[in-house]
N, C-alpha and C positions, 0 to 999 in steps of 0.2 A: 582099451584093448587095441594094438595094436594089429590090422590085419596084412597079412603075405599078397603077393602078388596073385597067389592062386587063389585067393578070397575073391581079391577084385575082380579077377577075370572070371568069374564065376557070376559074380553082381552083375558084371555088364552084360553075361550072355543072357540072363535072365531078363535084362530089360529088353532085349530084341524084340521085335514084333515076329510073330509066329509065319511059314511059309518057308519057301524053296530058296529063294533071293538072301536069306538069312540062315545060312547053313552055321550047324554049332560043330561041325567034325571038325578035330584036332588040328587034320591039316587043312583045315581052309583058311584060303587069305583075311576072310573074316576076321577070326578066330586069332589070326597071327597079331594084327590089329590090336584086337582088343588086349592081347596079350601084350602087347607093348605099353598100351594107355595103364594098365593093370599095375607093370612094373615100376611106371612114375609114380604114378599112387600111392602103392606101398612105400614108397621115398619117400614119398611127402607126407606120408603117415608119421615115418620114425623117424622124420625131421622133426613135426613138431609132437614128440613124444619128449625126445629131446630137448626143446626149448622149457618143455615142463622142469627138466633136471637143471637147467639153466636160471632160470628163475630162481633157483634162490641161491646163497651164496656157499654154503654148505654143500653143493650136489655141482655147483656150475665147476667146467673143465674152458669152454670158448670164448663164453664170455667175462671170464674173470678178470681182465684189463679193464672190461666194461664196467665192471664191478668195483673196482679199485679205485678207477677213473671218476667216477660221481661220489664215493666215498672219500677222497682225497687221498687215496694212499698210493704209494707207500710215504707217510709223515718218519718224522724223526725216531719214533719206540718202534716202527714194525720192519726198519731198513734192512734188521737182520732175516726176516723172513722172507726164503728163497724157494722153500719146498712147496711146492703144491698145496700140501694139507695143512702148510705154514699160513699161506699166504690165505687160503678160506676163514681159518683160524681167527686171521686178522681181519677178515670183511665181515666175519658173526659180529665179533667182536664190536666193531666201531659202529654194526649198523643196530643192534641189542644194546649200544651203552644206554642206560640210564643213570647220572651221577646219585651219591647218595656219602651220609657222612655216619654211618655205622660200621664197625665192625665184621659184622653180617654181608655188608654192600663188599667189602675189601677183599674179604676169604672168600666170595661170589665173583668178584673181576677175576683176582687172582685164577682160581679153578678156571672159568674161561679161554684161558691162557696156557693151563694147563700147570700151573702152578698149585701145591699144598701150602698152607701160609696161616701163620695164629698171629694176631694182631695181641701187643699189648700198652696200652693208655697208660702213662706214669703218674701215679696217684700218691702224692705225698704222703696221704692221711695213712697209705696203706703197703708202698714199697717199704721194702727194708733199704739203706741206703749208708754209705759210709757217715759218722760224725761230722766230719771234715765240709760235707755238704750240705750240713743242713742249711744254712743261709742262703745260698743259689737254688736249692728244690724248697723248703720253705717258704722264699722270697714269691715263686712264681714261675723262679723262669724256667720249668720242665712241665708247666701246666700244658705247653700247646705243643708238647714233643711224643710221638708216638714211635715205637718198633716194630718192623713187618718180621718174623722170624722164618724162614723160607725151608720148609722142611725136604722141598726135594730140589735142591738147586740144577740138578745136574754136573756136567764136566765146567769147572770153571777151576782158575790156578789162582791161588793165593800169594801177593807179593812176600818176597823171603828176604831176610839180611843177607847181604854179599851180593842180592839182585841188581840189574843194572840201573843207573836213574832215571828218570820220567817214564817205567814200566807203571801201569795203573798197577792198584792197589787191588783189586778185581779184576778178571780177566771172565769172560764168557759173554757170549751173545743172548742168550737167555738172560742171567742176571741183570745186565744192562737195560735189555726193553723192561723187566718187569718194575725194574724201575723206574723208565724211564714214564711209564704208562701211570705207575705210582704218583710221579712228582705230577704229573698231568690233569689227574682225577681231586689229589687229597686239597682241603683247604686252602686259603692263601697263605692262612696266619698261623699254619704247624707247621713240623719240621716232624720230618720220616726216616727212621734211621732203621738200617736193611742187616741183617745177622745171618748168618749159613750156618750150615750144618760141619763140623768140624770134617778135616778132610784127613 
């Protein structure tokens, strides 16, 4: 409970010792006193009411450099996070990670993030697949290949024939970190390939 200045001024007249030397009217210089010691107090109340909403990364406004700072950020996936609620986003984030090699773990980062996302694992025994492949996905090699499918991508521009060359192939800051946080988290020995939503 955070108390006002007329709280404290209030505490302190109470502590006075009783008698004529300790006058409690409004206007005495007593009074004016206490009403000043009252005023810091209360500052220094909702300073550290303050440092409560500071504390954690979620609610912090002053000390989020501080925050960022011992978290290492801004790294390579959160360089696009500029906004405020961006940049908290990304101190939950890195300071909540726990790695994990589920599905469950992925659609969990993703949300995080603020991303929807269905993961799907290529299962020979059980995609459907062109004839043409069976030797390369029968052989093995689609065993350690998984799909993020990004169901709310946001604003991002998709490369188009007649586009100019060395345009990426994707365009968005979103898409980018959520990848790029992707390639970061997933195994050594998969490979993660990222789908949108048609535009």
């Amino acid at each position: 409970m955070i108390r006002d200045a007329a709280a404290y001024c209030a505490q302190l007249a109470a502590l006075l010792p009783g008698g004529p030397a300790w006058p409690r009217e409004p206007g005495a210089r007593l009074m004016a006193l206490l009403r000043a010691w009252a005023e810091e107090f209360a500052r220094l109340d909702e300073r550290a009411a303050d440092l409560i909403e500071e504390a954690f990364p979620d609610t912090t406004y002053e000390m989020l450099a501080d925050w960022e700072r011992v978290l290492g950020l801004p790294d390579p996936c959160s360089s696009a996070a500029l906004t405020l609620s961006a940049r908290r986003a990304e101190c939950v984030r890195k300071l909540a990670y726990q790695a994990g090699q589920t599905p469950a773990f992925y659609i969990a980062l993703a949300a995080s993030i603020g991303f929807e996302v269905e993961i799907h694992e290529f299962d020979p025994d059980v995609d459907e697949f062109d004839a043409s492949l069976t030797a390369l996905i029968g052989g093995g090699a689609w065993r350690h290949v998984w799909r993020v499918h990004v169901l709310n991508a946001g604003n991002f521009t998709i490369f188009r024939a007649g586009d100019p060359a060395g345009q990426r192939l994707v365009e968005g800051d979103t898409a980018i970190d959520l990848e790029c946080i992707f390639g970061a988290a997933k195994p050594a020995h998969t490979h993660v390939i990222f789908s949108y939503p048609e535009t």
